[in-house]
Chimera marker file (.cmm) of the C-alpha trace (Angstrom):
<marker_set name="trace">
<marker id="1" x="-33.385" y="53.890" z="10.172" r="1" g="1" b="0" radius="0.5"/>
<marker id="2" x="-31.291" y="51.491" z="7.988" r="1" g="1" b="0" radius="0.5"/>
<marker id="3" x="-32.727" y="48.206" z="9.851" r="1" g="1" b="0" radius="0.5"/>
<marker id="4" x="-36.603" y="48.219" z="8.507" r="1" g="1" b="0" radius="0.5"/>
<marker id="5" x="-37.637" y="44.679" z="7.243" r="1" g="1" b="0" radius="0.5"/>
<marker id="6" x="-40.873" y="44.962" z="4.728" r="1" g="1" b="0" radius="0.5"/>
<marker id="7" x="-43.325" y="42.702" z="5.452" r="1" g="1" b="0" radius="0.5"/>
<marker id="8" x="-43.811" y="40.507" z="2.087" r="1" g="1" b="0" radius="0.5"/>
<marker id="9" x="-43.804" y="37.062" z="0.907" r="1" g="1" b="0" radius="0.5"/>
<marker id="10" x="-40.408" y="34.989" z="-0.524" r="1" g="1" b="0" radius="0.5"/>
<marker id="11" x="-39.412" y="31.622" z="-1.132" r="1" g="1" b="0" radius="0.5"/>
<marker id="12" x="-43.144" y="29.941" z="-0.869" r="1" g="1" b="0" radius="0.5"/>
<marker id="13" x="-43.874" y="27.533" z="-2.484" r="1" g="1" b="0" radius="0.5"/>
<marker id="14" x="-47.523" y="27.473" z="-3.092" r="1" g="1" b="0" radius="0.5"/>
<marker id="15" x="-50.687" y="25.553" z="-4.578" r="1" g="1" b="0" radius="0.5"/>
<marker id="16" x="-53.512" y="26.076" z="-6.695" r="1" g="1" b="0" radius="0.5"/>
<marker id="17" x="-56.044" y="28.920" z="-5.567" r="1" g="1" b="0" radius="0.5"/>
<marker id="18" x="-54.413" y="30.131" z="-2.363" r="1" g="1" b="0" radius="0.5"/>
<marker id="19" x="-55.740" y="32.714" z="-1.015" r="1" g="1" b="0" radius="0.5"/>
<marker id="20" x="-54.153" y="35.356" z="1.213" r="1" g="1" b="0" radius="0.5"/>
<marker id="21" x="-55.193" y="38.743" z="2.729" r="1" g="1" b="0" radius="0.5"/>
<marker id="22" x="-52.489" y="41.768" z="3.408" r="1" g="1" b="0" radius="0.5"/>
<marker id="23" x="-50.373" y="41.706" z="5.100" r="1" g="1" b="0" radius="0.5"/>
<marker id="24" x="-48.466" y="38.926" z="5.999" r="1" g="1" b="0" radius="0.5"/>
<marker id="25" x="-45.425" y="37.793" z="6.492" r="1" g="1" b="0" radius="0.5"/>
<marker id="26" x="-44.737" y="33.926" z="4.727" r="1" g="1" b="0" radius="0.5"/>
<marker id="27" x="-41.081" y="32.626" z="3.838" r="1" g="1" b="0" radius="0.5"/>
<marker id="28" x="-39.667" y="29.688" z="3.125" r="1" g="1" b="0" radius="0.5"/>
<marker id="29" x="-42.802" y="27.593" z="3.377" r="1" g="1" b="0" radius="0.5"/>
<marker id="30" x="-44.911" y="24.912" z="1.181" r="1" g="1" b="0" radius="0.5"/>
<marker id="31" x="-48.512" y="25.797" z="0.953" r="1" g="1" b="0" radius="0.5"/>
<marker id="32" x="-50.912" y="23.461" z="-0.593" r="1" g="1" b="0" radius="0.5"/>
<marker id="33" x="-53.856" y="23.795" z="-2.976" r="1" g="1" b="0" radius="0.5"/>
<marker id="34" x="-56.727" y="25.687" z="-1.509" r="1" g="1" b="0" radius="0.5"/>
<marker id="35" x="-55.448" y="27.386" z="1.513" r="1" g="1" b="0" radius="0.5"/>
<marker id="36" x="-56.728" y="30.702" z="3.083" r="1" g="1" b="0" radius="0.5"/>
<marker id="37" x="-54.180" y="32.740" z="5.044" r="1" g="1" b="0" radius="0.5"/>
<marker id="38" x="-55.464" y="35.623" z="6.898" r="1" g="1" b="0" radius="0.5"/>
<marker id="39" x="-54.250" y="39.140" z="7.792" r="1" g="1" b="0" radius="0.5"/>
<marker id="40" x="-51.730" y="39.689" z="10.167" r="1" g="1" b="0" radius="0.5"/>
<marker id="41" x="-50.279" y="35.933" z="9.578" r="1" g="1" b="0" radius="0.5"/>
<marker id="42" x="-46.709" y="34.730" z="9.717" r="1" g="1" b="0" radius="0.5"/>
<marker id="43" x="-45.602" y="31.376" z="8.296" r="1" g="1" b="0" radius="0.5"/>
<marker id="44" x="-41.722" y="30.735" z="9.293" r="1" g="1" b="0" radius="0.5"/>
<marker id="45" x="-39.424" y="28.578" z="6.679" r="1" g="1" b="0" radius="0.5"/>
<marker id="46" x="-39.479" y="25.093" z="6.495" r="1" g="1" b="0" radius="0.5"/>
<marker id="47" x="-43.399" y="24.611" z="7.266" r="1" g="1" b="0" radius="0.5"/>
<marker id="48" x="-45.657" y="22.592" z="5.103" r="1" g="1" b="0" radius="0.5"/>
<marker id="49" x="-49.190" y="23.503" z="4.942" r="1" g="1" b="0" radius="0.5"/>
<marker id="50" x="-51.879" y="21.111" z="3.797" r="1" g="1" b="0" radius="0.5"/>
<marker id="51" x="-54.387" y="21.603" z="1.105" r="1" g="1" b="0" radius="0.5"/>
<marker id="52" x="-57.982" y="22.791" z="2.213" r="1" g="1" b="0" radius="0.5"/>
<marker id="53" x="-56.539" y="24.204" z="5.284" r="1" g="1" b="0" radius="0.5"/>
<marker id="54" x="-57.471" y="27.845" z="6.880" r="1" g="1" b="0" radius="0.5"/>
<marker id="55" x="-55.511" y="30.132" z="9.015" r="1" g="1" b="0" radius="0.5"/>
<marker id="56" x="-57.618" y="33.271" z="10.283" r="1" g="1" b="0" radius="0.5"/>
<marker id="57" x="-55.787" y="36.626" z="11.216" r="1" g="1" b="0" radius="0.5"/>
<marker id="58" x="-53.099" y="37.117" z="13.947" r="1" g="1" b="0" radius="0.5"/>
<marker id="59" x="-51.589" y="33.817" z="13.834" r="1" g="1" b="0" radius="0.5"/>
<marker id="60" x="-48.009" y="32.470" z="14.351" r="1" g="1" b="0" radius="0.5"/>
<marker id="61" x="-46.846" y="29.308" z="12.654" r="1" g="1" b="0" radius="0.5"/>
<marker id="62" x="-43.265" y="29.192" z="13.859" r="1" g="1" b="0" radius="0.5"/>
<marker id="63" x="-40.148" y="27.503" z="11.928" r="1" g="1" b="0" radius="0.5"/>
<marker id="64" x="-40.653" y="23.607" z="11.320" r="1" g="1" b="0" radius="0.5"/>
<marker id="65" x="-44.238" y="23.523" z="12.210" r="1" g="1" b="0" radius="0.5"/>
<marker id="66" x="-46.304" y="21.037" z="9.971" r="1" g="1" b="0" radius="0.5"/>
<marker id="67" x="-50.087" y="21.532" z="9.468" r="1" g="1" b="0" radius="0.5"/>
<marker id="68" x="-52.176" y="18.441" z="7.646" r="1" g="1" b="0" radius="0.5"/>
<marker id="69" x="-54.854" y="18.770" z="5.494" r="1" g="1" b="0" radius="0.5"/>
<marker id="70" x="-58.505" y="20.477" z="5.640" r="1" g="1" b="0" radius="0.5"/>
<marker id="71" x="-57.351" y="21.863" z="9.449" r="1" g="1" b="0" radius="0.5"/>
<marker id="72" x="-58.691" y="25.057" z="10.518" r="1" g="1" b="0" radius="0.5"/>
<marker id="73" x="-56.399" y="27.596" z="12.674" r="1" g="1" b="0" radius="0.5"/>
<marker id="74" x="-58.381" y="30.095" z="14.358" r="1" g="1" b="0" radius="0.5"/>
<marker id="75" x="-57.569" y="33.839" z="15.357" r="1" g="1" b="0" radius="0.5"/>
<marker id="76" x="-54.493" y="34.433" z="17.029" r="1" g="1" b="0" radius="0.5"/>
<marker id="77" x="-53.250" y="31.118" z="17.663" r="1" g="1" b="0" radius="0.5"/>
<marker id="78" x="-49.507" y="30.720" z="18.491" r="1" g="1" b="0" radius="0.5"/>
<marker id="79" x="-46.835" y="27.749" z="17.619" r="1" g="1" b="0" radius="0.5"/>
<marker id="80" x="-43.969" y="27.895" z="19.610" r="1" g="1" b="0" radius="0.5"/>
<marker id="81" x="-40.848" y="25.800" z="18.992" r="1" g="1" b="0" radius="0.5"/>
<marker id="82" x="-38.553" y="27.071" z="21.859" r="1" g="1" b="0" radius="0.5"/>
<marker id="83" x="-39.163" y="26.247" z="25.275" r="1" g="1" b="0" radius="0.5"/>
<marker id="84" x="-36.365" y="27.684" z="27.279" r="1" g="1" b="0" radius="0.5"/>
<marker id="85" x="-35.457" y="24.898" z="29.081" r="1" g="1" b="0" radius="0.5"/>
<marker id="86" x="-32.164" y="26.527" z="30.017" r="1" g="1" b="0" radius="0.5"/>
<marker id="87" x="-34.254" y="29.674" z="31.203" r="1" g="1" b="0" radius="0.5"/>
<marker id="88" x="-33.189" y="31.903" z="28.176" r="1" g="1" b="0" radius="0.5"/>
<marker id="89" x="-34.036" y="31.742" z="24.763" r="1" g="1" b="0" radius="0.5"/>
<marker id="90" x="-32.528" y="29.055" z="22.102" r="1" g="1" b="0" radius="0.5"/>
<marker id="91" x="-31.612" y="31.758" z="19.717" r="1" g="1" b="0" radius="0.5"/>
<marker id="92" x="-30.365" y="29.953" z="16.053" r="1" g="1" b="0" radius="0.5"/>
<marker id="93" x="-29.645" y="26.769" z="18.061" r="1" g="1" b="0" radius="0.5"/>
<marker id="94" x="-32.087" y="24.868" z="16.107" r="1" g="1" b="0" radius="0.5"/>
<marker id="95" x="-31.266" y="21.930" z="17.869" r="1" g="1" b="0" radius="0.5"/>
<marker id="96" x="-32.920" y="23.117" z="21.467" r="1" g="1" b="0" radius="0.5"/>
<marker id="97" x="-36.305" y="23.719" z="19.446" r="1" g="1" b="0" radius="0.5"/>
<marker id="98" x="-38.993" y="21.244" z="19.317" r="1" g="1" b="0" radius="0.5"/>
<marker id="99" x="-41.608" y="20.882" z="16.558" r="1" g="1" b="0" radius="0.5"/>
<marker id="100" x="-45.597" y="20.931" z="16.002" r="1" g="1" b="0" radius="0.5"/>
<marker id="101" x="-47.458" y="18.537" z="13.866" r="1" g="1" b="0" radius="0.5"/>
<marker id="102" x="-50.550" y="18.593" z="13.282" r="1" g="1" b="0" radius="0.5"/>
<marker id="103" x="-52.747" y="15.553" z="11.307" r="1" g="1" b="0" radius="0.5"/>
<marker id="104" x="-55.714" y="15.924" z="8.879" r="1" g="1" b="0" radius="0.5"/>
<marker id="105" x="-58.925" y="17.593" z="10.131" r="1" g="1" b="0" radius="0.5"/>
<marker id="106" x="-57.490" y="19.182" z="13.080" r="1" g="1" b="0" radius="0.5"/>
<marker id="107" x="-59.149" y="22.627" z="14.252" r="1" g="1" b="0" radius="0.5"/>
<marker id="108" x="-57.631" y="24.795" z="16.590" r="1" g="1" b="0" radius="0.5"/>
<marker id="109" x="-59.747" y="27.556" z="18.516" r="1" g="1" b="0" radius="0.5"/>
<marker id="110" x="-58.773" y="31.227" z="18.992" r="1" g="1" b="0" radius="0.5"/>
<marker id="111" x="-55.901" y="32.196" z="21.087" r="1" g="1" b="0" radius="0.5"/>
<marker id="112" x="-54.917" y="28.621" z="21.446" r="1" g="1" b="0" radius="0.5"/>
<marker id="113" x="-51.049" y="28.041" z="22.002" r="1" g="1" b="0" radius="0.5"/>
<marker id="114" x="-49.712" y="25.211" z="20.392" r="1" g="1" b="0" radius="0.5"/>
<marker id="115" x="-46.164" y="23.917" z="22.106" r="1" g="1" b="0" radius="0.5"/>
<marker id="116" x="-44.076" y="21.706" z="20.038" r="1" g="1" b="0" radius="0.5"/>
<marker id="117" x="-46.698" y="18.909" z="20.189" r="1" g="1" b="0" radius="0.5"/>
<marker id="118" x="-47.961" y="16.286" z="17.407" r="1" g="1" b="0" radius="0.5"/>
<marker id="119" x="-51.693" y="16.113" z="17.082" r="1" g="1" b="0" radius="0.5"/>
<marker id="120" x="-53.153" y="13.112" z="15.404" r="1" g="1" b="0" radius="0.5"/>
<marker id="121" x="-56.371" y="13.402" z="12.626" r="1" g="1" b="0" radius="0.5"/>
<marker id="122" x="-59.885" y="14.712" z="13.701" r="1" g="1" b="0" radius="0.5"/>
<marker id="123" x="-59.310" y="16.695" z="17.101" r="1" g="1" b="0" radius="0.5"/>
<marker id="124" x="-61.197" y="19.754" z="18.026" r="1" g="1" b="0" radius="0.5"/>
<marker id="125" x="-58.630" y="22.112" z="20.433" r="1" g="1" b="0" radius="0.5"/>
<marker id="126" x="-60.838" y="24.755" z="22.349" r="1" g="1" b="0" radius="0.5"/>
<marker id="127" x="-60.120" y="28.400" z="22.440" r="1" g="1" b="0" radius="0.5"/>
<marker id="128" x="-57.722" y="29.653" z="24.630" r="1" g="1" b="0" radius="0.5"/>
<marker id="129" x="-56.318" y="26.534" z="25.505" r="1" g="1" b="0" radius="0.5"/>
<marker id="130" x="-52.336" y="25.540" z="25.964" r="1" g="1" b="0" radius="0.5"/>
<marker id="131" x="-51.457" y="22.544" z="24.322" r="1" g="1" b="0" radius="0.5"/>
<marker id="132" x="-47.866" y="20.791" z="25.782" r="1" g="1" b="0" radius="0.5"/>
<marker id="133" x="-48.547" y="17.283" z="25.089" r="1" g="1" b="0" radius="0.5"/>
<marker id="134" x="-49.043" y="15.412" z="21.837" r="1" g="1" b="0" radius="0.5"/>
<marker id="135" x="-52.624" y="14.177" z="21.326" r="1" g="1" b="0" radius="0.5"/>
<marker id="136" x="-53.110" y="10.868" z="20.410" r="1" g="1" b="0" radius="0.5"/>
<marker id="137" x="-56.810" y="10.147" z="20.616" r="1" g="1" b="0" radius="0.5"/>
<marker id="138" x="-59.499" y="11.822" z="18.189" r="1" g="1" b="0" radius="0.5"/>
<marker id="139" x="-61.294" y="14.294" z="20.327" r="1" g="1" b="0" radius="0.5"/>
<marker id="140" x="-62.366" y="17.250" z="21.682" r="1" g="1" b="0" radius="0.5"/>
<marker id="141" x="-59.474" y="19.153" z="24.173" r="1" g="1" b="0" radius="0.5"/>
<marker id="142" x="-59.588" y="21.940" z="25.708" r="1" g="1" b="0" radius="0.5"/>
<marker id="143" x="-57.904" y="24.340" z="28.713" r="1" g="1" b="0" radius="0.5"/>
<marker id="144" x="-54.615" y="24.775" z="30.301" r="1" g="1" b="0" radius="0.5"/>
<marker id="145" x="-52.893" y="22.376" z="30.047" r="1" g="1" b="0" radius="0.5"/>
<marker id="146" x="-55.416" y="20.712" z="26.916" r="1" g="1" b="0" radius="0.5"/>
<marker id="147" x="-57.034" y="18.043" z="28.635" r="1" g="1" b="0" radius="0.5"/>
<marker id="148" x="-59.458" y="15.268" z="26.415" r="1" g="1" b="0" radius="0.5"/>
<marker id="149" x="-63.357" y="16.271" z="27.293" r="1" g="1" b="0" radius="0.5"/>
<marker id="150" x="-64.902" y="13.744" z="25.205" r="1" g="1" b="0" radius="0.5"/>
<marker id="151" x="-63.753" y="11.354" z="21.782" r="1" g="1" b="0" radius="0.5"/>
<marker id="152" x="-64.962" y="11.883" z="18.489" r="1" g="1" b="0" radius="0.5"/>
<link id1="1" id2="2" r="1" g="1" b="0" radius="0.2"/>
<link id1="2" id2="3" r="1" g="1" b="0" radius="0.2"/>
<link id1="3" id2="4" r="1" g="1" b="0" radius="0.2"/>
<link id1="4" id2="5" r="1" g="1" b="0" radius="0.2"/>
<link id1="5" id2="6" r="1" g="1" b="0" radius="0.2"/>
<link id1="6" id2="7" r="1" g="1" b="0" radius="0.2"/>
<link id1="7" id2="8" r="1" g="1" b="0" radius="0.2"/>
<link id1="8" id2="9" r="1" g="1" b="0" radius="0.2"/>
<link id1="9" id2="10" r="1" g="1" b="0" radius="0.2"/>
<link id1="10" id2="11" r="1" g="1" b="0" radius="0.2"/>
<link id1="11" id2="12" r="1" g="1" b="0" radius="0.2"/>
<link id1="12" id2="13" r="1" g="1" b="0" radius="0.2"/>
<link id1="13" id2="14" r="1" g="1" b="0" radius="0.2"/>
<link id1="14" id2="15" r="1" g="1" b="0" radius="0.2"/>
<link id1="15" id2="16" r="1" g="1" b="0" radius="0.2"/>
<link id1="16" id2="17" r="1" g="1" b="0" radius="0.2"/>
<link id1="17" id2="18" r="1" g="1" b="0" radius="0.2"/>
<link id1="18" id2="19" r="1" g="1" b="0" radius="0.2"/>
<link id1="19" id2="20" r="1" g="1" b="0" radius="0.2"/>
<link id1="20" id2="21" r="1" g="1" b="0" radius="0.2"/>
<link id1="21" id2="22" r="1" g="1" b="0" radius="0.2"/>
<link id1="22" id2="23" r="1" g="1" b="0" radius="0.2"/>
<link id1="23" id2="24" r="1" g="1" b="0" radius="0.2"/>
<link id1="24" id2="25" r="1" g="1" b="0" radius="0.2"/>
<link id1="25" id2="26" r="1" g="1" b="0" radius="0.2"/>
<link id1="26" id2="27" r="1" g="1" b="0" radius="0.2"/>
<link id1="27" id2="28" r="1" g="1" b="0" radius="0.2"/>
<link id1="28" id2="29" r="1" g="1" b="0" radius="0.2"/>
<link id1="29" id2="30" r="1" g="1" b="0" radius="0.2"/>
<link id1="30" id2="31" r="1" g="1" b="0" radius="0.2"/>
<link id1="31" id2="32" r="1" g="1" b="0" radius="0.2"/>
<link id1="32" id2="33" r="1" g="1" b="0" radius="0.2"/>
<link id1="33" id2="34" r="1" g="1" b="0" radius="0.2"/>
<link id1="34" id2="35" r="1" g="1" b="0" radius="0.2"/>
<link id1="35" id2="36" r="1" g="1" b="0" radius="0.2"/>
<link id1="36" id2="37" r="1" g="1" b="0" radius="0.2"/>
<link id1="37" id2="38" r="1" g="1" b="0" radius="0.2"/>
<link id1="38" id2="39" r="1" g="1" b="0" radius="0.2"/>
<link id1="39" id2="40" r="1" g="1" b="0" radius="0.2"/>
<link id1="40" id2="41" r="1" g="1" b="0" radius="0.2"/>
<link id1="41" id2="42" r="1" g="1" b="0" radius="0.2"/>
<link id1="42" id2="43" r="1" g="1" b="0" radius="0.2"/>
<link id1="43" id2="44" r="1" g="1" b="0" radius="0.2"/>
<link id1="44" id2="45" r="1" g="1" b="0" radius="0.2"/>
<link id1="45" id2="46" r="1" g="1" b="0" radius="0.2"/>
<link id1="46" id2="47" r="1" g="1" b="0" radius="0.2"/>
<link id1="47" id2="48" r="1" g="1" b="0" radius="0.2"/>
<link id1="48" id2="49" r="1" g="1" b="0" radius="0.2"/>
<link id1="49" id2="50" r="1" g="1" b="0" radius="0.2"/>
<link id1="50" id2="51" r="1" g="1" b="0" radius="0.2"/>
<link id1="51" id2="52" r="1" g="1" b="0" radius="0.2"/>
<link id1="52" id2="53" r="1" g="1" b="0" radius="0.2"/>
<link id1="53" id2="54" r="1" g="1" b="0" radius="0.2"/>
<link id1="54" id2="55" r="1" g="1" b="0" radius="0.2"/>
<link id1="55" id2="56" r="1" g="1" b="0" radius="0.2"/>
<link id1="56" id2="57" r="1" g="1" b="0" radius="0.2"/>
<link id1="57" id2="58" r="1" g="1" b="0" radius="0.2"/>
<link id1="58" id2="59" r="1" g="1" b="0" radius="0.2"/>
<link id1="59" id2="60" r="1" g="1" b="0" radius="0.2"/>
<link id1="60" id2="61" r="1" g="1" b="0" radius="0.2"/>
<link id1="61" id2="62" r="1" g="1" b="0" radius="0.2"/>
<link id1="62" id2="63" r="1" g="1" b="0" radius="0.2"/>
<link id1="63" id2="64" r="1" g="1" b="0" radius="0.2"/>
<link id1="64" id2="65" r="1" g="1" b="0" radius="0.2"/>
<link id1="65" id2="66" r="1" g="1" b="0" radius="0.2"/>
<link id1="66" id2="67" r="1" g="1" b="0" radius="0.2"/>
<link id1="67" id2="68" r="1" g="1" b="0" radius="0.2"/>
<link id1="68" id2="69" r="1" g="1" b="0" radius="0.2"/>
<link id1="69" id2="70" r="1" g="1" b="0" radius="0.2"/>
<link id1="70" id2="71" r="1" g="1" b="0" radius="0.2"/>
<link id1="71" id2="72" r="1" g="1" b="0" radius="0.2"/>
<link id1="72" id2="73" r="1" g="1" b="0" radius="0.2"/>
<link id1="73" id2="74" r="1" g="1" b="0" radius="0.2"/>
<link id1="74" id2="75" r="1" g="1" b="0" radius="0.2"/>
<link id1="75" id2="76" r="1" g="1" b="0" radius="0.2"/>
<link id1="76" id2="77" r="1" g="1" b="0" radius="0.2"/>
<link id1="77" id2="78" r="1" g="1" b="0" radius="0.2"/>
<link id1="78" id2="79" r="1" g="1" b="0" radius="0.2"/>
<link id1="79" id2="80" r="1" g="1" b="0" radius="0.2"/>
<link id1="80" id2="81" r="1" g="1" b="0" radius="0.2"/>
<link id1="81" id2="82" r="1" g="1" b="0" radius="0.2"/>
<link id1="82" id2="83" r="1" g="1" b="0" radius="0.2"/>
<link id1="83" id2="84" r="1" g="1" b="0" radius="0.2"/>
<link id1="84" id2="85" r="1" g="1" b="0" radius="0.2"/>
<link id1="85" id2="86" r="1" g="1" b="0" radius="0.2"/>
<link id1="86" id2="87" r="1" g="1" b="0" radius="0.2"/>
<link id1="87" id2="88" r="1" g="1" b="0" radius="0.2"/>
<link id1="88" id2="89" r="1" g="1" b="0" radius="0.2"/>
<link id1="89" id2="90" r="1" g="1" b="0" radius="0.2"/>
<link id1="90" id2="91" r="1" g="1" b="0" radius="0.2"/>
<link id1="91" id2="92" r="1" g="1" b="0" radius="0.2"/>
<link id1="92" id2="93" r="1" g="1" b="0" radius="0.2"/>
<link id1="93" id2="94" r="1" g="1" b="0" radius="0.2"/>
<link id1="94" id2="95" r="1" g="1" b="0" radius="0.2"/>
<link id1="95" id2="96" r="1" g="1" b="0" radius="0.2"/>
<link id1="96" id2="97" r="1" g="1" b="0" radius="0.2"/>
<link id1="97" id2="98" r="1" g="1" b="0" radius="0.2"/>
<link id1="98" id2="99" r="1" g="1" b="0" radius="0.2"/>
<link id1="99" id2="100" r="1" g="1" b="0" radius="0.2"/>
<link id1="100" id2="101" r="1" g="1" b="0" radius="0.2"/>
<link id1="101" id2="102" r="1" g="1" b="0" radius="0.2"/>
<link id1="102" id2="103" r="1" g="1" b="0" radius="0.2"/>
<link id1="103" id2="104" r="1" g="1" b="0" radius="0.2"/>
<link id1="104" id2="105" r="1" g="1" b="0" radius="0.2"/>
<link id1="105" id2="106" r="1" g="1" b="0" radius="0.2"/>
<link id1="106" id2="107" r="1" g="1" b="0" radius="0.2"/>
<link id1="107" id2="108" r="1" g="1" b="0" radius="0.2"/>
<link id1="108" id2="109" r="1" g="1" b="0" radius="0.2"/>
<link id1="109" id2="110" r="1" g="1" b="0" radius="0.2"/>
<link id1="110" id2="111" r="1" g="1" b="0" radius="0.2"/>
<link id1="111" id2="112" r="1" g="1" b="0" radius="0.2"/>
<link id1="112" id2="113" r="1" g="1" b="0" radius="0.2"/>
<link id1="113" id2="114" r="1" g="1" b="0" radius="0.2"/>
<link id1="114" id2="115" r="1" g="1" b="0" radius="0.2"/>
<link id1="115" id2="116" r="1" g="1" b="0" radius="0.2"/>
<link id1="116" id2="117" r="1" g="1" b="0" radius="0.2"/>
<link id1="117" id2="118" r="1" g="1" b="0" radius="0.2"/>
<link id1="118" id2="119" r="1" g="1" b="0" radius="0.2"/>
<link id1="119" id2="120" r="1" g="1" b="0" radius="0.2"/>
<link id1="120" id2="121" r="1" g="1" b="0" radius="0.2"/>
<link id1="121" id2="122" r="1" g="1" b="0" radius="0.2"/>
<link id1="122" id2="123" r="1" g="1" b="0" radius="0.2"/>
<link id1="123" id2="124" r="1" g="1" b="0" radius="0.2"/>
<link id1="124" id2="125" r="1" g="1" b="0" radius="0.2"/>
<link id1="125" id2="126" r="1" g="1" b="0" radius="0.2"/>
<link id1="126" id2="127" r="1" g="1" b="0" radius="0.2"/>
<link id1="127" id2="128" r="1" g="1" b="0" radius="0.2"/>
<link id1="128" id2="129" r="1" g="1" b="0" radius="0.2"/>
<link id1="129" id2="130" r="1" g="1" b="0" radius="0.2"/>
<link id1="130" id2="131" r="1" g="1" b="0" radius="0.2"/>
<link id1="131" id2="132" r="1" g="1" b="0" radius="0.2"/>
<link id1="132" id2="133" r="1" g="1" b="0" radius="0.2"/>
<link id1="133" id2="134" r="1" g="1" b="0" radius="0.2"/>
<link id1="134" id2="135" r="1" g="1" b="0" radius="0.2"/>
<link id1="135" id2="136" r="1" g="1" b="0" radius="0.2"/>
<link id1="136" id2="137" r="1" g="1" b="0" radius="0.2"/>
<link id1="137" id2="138" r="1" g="1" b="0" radius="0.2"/>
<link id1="138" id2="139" r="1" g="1" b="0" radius="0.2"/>
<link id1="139" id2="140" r="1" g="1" b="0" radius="0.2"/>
<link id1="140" id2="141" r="1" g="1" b="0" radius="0.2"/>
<link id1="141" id2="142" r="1" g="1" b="0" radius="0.2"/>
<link id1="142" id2="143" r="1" g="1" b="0" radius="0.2"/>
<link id1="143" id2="144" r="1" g="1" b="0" radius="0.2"/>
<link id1="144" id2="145" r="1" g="1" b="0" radius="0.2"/>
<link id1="145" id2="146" r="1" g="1" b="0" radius="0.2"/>
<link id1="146" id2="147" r="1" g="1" b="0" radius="0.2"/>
<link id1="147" id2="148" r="1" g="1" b="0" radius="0.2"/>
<link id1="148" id2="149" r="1" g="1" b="0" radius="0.2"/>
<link id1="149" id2="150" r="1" g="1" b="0" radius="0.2"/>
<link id1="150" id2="151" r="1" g="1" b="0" radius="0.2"/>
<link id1="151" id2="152" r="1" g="1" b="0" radius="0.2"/>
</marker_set>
């Protein structure tokens, strides 16, 4: 076995009084003041996350993802910045992946999968739900694909 990778932290930048549980997995990211990461997290490089924000257990935040302030990322949500639109994987061809962003006050439920979308400020995404288009309207959305159930 001369392949094993150790789970661990490198090249973070972080904030004041972040918080973050065993184990994880965070490199090459910018974490601001006041963040809670979970167990069982990975942050990819070149994400930003914003100050007052929490990320519960199990959760992905792939490469290039951007997550405003005071958002809340529930269990076991997934970013995804590959979509395969040439029916196999991108690989390191950066330039076939697409990006999330996600504005201030923005909480996504449980198991939600976010897919290279921008989300404006103050949206609610339901657990479960498959987001594939950006959200431009405060609200609540929810299901597969995320569909707008009511403005906030």
């Amino acid at each position: 076995m001369e392949n094993i990778k150790k789970i661990d932290i490198v090249d973070t930048k972080f904030g004041k009084s972040v918080t973050i549980v065993n184990p994880v997995n965070i490199y090459g990211s910018e974490i601001g003041d006041n963040v809670f990461v979970g167990p069982f997290v990975e942050i990819q490089k070149d994400t930003f996350i914003g100050s007052n924000t929490k990320i519960q257990s199990h959760s992905f935040i792939c490469e290039g993802a951007v997550i405003g302030e005071n958002c809340f990322i529930g269990h076991g949500v997934m970013f995804v910045n590959d979509l395969f639109k040439s029916g196999n994987p991108a690989g390191g061809n950066k330039k076939k992946w697409v990006k999330s962003v996600l504005g201030r006050n923005v909480s996504v439920g449980s198991n939600a999968t976010i897919v290279g979308v921008s989300i404006c400020d103050n949206v609610v995404i339901g657990a479960g739900s498959v987001v594939t288009k950006s959200i431009y309207e405060p609200g609540i959305y929810a299901g597969n694909p995320a569909k707008l159930l009511r403005s906030i």
